[in-house]
Predicted model as a PDB file, atoms N, CA, C, CB and O in Angstrom, pLDDT in the B-factor column:
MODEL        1                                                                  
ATOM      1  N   UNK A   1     -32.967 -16.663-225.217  1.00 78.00           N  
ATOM      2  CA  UNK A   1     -32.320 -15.479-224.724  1.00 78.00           C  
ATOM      3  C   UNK A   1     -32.452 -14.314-225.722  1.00 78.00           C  
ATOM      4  CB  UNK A   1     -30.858 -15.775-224.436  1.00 78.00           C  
ATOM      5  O   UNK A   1     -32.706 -13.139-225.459  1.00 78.00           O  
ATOM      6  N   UNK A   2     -32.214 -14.914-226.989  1.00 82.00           N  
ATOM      7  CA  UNK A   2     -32.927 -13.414-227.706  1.00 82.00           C  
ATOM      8  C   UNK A   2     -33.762 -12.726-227.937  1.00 82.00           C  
ATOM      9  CB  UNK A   2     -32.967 -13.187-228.433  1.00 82.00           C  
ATOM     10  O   UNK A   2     -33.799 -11.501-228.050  1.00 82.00           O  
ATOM     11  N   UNK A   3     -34.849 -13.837-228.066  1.00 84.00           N  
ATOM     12  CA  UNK A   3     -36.170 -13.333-227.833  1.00 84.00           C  
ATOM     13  C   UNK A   3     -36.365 -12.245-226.606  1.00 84.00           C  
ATOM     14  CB  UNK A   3     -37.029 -14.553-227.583  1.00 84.00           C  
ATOM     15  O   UNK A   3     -36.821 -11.111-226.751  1.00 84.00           O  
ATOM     16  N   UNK A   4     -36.032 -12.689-225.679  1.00 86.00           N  
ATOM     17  CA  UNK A   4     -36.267 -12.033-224.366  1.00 86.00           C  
ATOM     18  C   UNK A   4     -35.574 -10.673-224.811  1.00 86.00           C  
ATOM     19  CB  UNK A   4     -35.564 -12.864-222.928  1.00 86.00           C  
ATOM     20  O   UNK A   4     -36.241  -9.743-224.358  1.00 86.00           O  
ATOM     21  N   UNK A   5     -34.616 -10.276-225.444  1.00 86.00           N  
ATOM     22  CA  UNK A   5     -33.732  -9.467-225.454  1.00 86.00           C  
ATOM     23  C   UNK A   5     -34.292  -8.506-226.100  1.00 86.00           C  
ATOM     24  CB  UNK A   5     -32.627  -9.862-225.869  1.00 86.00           C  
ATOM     25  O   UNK A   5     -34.298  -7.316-225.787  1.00 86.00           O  
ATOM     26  N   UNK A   6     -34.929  -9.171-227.312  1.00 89.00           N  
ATOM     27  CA  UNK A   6     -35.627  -8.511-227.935  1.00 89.00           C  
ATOM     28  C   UNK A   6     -36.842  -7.777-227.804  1.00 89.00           C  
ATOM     29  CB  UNK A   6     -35.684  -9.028-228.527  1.00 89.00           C  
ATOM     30  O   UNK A   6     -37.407  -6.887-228.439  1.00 89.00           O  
ATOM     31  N   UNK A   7     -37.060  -8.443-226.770  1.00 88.00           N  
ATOM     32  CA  UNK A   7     -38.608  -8.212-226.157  1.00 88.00           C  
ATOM     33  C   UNK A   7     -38.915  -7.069-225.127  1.00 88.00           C  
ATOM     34  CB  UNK A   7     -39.053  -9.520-225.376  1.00 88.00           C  
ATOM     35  O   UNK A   7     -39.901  -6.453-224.723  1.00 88.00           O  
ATOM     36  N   UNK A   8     -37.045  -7.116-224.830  1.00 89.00           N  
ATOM     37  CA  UNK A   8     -36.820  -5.585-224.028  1.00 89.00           C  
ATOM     38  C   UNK A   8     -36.519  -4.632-224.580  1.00 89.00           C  
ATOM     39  CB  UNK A   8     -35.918  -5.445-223.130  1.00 89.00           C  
ATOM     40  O   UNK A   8     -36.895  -3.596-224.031  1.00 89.00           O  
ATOM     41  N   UNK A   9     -35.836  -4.502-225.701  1.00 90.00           N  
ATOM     42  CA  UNK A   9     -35.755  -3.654-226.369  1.00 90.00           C  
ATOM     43  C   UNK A   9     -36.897  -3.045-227.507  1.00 90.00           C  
ATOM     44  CB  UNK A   9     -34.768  -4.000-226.726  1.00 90.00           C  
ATOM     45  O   UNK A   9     -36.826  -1.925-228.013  1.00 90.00           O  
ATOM     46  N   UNK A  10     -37.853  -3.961-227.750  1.00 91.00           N  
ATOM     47  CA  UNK A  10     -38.985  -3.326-228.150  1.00 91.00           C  
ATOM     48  C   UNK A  10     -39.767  -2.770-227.289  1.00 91.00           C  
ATOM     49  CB  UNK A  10     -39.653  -4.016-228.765  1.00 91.00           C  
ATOM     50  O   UNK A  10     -40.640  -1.949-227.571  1.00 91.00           O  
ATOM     51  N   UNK A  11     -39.442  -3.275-225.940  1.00 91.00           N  
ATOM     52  CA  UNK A  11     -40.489  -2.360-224.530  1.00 91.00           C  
ATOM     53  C   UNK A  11     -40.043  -1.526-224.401  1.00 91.00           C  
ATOM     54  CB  UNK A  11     -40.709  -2.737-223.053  1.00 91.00           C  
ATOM     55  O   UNK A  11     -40.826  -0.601-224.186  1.00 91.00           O  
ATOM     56  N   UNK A  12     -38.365  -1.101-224.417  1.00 89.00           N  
ATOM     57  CA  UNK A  12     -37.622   0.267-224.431  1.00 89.00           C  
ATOM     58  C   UNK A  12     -37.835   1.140-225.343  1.00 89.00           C  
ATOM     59  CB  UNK A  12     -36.364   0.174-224.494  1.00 89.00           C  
ATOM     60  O   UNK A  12     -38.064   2.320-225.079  1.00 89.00           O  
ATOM     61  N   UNK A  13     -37.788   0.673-226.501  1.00 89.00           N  
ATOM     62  CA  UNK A  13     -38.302   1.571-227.895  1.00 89.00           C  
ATOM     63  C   UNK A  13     -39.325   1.925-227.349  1.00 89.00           C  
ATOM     64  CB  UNK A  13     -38.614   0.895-229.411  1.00 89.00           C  
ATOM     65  O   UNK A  13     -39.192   3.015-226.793  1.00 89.00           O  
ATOM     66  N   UNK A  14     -40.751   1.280-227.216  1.00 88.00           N  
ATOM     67  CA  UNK A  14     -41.785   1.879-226.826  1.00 88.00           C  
ATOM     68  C   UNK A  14     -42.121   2.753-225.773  1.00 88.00           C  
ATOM     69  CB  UNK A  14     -42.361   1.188-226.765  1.00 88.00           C  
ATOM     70  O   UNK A  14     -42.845   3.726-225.985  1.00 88.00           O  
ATOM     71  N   UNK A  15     -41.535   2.427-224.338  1.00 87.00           N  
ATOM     72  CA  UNK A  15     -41.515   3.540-223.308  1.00 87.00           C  
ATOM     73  C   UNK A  15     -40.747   5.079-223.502  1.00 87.00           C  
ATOM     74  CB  UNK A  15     -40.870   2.877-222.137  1.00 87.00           C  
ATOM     75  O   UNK A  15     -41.090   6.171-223.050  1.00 87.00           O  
ATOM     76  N   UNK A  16     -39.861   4.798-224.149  1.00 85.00           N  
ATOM     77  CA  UNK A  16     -38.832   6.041-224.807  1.00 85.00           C  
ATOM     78  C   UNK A  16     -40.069   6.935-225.725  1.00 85.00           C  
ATOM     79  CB  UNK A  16     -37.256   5.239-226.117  1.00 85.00           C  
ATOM     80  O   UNK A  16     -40.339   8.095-225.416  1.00 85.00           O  
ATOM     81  N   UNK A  17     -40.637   6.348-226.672  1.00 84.00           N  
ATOM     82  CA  UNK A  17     -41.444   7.056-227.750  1.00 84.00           C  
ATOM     83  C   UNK A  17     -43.230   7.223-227.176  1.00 84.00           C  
ATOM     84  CB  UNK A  17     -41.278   5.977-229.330  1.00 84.00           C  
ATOM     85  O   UNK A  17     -44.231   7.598-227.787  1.00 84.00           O  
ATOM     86  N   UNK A  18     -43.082   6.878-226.128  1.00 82.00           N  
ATOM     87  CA  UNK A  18     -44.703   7.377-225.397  1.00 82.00           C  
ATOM     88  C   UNK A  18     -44.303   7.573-224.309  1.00 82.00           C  
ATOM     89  CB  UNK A  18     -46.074   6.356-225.268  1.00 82.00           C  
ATOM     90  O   UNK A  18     -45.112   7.236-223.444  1.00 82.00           O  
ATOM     91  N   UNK A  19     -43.250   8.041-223.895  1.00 77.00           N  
ATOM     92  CA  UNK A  19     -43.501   8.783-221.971  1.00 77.00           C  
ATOM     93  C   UNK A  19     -43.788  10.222-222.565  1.00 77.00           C  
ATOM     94  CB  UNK A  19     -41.619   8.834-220.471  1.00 77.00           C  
ATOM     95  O   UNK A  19     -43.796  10.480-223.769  1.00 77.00           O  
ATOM     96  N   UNK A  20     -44.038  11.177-221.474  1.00 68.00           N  
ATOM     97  CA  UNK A  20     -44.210  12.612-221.326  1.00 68.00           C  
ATOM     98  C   UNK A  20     -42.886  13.017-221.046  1.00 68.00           C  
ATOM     99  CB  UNK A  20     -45.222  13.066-220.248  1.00 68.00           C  
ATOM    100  O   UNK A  20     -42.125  12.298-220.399  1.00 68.00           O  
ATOM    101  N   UNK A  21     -42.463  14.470-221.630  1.00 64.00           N  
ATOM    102  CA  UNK A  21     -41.450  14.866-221.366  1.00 64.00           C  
ATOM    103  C   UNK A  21     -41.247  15.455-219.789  1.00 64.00           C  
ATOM    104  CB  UNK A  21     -41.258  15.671-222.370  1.00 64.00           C  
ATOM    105  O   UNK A  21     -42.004  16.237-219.214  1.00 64.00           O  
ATOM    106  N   UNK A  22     -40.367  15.028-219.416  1.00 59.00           N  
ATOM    107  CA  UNK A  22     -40.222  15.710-218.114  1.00 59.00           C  
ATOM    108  C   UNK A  22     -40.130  17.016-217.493  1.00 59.00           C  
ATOM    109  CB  UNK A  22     -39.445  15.374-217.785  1.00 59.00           C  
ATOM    110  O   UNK A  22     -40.430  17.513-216.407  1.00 59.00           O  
ATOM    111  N   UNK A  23     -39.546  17.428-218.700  1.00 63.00           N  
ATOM    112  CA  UNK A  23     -39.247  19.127-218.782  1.00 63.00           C  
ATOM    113  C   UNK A  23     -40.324  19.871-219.022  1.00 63.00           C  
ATOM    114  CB  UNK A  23     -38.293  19.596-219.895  1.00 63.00           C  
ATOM    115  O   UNK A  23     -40.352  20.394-220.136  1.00 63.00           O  
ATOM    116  N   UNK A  24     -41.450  20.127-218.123  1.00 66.00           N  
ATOM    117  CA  UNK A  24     -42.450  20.795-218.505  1.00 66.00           C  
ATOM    118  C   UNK A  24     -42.522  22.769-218.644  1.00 66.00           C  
ATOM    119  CB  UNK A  24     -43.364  20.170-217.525  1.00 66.00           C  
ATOM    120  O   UNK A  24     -42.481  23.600-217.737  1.00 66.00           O  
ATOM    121  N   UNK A  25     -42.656  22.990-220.335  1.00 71.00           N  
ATOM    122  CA  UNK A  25     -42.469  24.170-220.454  1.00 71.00           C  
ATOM    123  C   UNK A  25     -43.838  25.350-219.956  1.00 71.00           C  
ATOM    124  CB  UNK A  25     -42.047  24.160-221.860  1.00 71.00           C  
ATOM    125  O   UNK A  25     -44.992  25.356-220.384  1.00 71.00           O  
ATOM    126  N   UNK A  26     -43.084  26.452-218.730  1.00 78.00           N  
ATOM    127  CA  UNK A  26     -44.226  26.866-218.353  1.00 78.00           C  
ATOM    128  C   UNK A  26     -44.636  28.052-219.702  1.00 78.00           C  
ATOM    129  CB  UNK A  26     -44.068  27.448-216.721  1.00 78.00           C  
ATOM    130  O   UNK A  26     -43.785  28.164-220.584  1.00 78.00           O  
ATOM    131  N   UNK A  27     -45.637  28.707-219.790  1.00 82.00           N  
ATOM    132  CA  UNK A  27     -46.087  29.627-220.877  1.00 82.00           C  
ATOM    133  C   UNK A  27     -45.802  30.866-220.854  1.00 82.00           C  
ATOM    134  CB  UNK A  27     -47.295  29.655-221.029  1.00 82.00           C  
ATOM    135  O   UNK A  27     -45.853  31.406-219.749  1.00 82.00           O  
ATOM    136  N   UNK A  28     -45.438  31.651-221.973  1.00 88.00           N  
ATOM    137  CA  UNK A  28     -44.546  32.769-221.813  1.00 88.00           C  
ATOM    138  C   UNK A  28     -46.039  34.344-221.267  1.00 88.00           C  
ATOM    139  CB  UNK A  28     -43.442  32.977-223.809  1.00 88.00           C  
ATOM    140  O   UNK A  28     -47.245  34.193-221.077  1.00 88.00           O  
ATOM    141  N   UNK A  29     -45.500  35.167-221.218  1.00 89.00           N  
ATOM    142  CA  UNK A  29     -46.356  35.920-220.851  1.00 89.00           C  
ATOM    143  C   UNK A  29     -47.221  36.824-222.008  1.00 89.00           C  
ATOM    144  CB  UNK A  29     -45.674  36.622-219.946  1.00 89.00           C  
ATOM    145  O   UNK A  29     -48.205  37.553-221.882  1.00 89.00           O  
ATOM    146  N   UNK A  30     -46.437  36.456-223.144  1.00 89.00           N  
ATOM    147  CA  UNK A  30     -47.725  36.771-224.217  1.00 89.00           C  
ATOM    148  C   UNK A  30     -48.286  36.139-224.296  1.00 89.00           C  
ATOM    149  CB  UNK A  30     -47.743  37.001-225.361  1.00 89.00           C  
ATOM    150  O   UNK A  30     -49.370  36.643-224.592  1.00 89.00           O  
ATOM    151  N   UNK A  31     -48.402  34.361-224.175  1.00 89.00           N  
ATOM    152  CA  UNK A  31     -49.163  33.499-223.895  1.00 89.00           C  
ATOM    153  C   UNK A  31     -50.566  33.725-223.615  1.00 89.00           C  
ATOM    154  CB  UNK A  31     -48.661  32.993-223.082  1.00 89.00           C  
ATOM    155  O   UNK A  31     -51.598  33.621-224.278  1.00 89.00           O  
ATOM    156  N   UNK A  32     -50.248  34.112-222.277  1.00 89.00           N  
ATOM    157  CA  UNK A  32     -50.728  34.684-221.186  1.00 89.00           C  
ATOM    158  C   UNK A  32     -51.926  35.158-221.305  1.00 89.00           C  
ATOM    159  CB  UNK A  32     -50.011  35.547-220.769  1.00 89.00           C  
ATOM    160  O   UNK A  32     -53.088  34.860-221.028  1.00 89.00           O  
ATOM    161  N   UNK A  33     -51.051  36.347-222.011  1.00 91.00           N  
ATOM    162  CA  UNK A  33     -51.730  37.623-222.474  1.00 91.00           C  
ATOM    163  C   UNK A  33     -52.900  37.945-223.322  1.00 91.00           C  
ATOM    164  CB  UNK A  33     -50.939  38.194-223.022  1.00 91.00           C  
ATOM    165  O   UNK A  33     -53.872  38.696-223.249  1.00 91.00           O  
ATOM    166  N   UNK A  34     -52.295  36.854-224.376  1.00 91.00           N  
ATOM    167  CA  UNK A  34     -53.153  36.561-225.681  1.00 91.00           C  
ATOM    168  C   UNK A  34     -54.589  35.609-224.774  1.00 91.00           C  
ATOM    169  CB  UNK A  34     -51.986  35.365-227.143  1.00 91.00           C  
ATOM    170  O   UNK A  34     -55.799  35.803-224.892  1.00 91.00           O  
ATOM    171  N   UNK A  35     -54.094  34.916-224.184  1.00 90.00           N  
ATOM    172  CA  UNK A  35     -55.561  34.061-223.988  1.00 90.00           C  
ATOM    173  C   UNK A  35     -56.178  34.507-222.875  1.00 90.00           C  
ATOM    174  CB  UNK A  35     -55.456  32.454-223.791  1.00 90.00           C  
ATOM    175  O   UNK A  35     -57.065  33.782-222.424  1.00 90.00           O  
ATOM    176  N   UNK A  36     -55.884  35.723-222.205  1.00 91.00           N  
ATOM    177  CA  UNK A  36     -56.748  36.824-220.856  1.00 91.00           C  
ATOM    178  C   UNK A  36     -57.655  37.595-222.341  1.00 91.00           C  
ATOM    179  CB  UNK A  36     -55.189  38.494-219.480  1.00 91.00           C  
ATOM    180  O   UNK A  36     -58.825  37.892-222.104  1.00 91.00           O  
ATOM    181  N   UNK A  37     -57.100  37.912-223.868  1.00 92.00           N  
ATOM    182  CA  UNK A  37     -57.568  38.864-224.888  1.00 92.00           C  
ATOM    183  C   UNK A  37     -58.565  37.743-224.967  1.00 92.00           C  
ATOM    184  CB  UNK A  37     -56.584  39.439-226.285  1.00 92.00           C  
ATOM    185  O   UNK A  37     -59.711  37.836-224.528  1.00 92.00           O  
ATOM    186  N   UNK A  38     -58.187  36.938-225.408  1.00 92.00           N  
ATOM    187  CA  UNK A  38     -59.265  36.228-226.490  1.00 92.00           C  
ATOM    188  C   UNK A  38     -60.317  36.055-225.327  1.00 92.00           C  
ATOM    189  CB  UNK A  38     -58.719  34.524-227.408  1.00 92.00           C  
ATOM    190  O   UNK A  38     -61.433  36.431-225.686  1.00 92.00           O  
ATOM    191  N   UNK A  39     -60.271  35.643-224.185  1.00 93.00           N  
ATOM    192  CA  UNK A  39     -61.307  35.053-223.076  1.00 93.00           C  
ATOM    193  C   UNK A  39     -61.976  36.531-222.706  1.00 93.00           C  
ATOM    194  CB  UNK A  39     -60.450  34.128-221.524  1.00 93.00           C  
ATOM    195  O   UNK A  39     -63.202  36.646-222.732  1.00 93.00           O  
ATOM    196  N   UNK A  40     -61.188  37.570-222.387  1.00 93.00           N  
ATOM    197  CA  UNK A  40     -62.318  38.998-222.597  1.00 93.00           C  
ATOM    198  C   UNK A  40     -63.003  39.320-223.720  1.00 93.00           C  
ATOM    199  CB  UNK A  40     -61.694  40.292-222.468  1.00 93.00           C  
ATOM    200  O   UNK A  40     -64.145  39.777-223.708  1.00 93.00           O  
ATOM    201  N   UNK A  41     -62.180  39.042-224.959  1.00 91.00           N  
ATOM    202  CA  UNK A  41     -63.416  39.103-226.735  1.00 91.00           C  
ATOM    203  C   UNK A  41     -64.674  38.251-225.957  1.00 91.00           C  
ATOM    204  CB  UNK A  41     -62.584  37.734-228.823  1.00 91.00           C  
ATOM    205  O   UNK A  41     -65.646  38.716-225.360  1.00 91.00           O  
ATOM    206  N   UNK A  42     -64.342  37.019-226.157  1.00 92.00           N  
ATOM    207  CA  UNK A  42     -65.462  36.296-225.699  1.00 92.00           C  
ATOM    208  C   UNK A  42     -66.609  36.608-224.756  1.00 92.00           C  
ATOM    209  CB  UNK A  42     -64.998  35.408-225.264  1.00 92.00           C  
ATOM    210  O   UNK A  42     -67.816  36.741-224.958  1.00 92.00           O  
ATOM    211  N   UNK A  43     -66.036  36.664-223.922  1.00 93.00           N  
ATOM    212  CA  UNK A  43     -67.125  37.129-222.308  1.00 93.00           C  
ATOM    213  C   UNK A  43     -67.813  38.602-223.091  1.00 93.00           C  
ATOM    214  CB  UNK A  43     -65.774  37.741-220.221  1.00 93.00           C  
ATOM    215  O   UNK A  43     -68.993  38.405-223.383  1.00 93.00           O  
ATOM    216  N   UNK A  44     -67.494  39.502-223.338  1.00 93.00           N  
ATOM    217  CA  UNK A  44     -67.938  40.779-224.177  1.00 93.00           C  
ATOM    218  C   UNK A  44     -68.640  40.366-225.177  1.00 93.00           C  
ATOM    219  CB  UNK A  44     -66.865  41.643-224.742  1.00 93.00           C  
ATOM    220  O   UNK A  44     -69.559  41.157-225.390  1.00 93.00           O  
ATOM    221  N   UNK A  45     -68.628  39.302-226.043  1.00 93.00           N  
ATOM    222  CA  UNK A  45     -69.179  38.917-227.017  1.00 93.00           C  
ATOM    223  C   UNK A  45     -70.801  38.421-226.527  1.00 93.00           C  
ATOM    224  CB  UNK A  45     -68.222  37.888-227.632  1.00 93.00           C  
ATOM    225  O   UNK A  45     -71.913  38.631-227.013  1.00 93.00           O  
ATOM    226  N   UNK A  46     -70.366  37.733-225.432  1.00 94.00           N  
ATOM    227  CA  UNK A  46     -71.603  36.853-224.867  1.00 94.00           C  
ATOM    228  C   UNK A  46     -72.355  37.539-223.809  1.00 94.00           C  
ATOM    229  CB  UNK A  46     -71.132  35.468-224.237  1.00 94.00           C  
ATOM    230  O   UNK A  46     -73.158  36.765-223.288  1.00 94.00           O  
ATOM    231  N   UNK A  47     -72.377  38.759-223.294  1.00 94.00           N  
ATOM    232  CA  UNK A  47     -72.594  39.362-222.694  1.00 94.00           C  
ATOM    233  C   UNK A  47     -73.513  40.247-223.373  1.00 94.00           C  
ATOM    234  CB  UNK A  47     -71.673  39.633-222.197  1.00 94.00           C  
ATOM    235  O   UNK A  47     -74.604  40.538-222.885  1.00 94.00           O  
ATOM    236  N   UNK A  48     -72.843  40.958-225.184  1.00 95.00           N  
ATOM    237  CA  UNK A  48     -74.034  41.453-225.934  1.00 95.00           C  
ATOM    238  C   UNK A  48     -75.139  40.545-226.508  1.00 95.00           C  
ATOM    239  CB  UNK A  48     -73.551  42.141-226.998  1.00 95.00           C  
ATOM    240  O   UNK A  48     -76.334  40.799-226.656  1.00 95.00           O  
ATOM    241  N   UNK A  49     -74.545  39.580-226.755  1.00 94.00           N  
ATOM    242  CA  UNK A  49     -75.432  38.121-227.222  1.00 94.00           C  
ATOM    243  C   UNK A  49     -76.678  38.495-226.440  1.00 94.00           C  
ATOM    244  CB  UNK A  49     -74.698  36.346-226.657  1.00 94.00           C  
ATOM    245  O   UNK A  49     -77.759  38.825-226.927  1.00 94.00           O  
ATOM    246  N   UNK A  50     -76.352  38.389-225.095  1.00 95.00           N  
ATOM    247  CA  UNK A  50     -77.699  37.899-223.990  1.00 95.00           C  
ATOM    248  C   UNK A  50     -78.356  39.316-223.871  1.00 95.00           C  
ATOM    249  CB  UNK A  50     -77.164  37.185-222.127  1.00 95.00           C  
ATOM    250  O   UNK A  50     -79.526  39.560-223.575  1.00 95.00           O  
ATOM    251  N   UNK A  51     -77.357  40.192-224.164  1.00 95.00           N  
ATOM    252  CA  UNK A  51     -78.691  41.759-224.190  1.00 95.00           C  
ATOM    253  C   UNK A  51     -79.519  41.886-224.810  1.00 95.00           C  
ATOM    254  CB  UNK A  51     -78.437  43.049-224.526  1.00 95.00           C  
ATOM    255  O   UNK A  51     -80.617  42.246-224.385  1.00 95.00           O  
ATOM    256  N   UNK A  52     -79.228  41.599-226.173  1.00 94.00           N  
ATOM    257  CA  UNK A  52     -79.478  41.466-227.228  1.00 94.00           C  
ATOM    258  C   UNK A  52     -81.046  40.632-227.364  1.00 94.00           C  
ATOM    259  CB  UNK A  52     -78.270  40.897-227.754  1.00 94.00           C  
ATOM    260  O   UNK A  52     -82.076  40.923-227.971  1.00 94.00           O  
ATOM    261  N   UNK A  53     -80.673  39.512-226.520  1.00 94.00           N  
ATOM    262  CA  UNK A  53     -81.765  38.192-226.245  1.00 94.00           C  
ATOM    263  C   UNK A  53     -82.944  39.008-225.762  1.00 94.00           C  
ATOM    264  CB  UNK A  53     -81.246  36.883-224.924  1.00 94.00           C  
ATOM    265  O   UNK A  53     -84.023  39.355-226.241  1.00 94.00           O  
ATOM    266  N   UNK A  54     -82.281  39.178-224.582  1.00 92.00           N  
ATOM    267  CA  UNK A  54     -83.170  39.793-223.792  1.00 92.00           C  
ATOM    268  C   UNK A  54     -83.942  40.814-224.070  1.00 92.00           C  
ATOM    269  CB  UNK A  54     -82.689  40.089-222.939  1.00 92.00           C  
ATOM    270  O   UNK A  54     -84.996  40.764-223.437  1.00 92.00           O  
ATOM    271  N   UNK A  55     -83.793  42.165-225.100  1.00 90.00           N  
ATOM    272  CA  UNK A  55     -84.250  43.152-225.109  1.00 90.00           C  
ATOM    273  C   UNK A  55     -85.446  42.745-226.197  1.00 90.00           C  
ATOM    274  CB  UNK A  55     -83.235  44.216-225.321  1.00 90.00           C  
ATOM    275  O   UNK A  55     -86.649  42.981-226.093  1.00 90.00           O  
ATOM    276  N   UNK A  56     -84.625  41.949-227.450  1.00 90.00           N  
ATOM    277  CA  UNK A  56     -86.014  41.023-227.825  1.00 90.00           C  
ATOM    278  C   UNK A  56     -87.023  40.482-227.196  1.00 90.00           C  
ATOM    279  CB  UNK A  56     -85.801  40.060-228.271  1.00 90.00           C  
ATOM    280  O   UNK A  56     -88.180  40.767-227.503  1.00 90.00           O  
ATOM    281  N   UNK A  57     -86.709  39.592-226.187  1.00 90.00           N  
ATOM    282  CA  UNK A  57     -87.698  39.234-225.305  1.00 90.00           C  
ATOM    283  C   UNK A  57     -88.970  39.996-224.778  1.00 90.00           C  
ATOM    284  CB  UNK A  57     -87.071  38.968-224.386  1.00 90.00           C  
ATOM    285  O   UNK A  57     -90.194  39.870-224.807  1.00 90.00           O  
ATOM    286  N   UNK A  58     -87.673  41.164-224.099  1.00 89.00           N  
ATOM    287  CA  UNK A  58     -88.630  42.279-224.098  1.00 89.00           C  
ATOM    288  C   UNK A  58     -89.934  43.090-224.472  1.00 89.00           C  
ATOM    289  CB  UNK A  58     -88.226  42.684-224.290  1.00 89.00           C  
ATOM    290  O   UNK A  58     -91.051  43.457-224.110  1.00 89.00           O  
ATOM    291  N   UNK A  59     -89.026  43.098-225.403  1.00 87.00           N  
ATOM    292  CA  UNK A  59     -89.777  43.616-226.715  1.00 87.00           C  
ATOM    293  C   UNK A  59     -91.225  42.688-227.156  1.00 87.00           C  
ATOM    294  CB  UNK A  59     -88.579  43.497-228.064  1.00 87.00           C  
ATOM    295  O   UNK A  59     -92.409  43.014-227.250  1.00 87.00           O  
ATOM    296  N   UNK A  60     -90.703  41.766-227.307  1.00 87.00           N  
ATOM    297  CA  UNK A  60     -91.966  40.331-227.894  1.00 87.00           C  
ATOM    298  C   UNK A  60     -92.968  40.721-226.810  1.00 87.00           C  
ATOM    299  CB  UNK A  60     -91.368  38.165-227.690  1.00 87.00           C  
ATOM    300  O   UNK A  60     -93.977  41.384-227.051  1.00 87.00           O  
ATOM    301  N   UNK A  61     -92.674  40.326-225.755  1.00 86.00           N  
ATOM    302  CA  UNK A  61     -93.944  40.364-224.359  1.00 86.00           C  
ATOM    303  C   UNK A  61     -94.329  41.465-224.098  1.00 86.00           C  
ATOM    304  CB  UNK A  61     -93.568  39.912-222.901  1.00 86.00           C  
ATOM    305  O   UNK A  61     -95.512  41.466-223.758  1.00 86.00           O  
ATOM    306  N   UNK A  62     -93.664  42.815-224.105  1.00 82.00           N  
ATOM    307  CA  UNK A  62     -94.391  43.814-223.725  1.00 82.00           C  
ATOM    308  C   UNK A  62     -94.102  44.890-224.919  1.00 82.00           C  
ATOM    309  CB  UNK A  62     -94.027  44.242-222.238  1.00 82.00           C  
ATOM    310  O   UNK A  62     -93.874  45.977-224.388  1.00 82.00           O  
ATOM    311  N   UNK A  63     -94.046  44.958-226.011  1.00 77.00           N  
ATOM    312  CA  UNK A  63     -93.323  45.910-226.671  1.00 77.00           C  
ATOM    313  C   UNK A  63     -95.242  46.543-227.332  1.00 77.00           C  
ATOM    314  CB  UNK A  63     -91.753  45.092-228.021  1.00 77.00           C  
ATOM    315  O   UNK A  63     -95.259  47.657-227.858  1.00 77.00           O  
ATOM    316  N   UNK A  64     -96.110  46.051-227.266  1.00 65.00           N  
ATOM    317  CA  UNK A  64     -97.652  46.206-227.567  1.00 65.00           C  
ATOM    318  C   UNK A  64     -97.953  46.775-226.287  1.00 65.00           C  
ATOM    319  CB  UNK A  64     -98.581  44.782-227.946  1.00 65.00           C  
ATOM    320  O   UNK A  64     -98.496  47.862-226.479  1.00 65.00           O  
ATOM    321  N   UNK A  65     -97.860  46.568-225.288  1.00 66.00           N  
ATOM    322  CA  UNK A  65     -98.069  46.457-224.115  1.00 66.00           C  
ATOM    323  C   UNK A  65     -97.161  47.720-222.977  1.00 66.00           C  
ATOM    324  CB  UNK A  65     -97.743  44.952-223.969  1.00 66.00           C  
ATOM    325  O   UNK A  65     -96.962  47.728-221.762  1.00 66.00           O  
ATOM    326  N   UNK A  66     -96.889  48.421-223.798  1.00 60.00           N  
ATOM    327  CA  UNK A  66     -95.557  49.643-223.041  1.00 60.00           C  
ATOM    328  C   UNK A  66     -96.180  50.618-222.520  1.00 60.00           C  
ATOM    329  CB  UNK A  66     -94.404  50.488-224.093  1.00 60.00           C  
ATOM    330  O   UNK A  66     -95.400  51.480-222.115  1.00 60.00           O  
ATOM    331  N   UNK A  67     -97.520  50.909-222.317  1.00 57.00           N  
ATOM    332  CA  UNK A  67     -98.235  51.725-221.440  1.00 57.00           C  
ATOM    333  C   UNK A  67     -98.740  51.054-220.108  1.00 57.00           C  
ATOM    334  CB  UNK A  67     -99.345  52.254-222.182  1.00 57.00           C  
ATOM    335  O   UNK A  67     -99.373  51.733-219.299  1.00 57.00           O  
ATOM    336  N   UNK A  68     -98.456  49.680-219.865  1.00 52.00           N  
ATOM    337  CA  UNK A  68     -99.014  49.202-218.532  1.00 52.00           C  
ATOM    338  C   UNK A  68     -97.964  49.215-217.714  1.00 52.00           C  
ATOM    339  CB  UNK A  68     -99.660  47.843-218.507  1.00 52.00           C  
ATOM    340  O   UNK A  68     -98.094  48.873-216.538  1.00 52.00           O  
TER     341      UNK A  68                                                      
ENDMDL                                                                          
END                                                                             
């Protein structure tokens, strides 16, 4: 009988210290805010990246070649 007893109360300890909290906190609106900023830095970032690519590209294949 103790064993068993014991055996529930170490399953209780354990379900107590690994469930998810129930109370799920939603995110405040600087949250929000901050990660609409950082995800527009980005997209703007990667957007000159690929101009950038590209105008090299450009450049490489026809930049000898700009009178045809």
């Amino acid at each position: 009988m103790e064993g068993f007893l014991a055996l529930m109360v170490a399953w209780l300890i354990v379900y107590l210290a690994t469930r998810k909290s129930s109370r799920r906190r939603g995110m405040s609106q600087y949250e929000k805010d901050r990660i609409r900023r950082a995800n527009k830095r980005l997209i703007e970032e990667e957007k000159q990246r690929n101009k950038k690519i590209r105008n090299a590209l450009y450049d490489l294949l026809w930049g000898s070649n700009k009178s045809l």
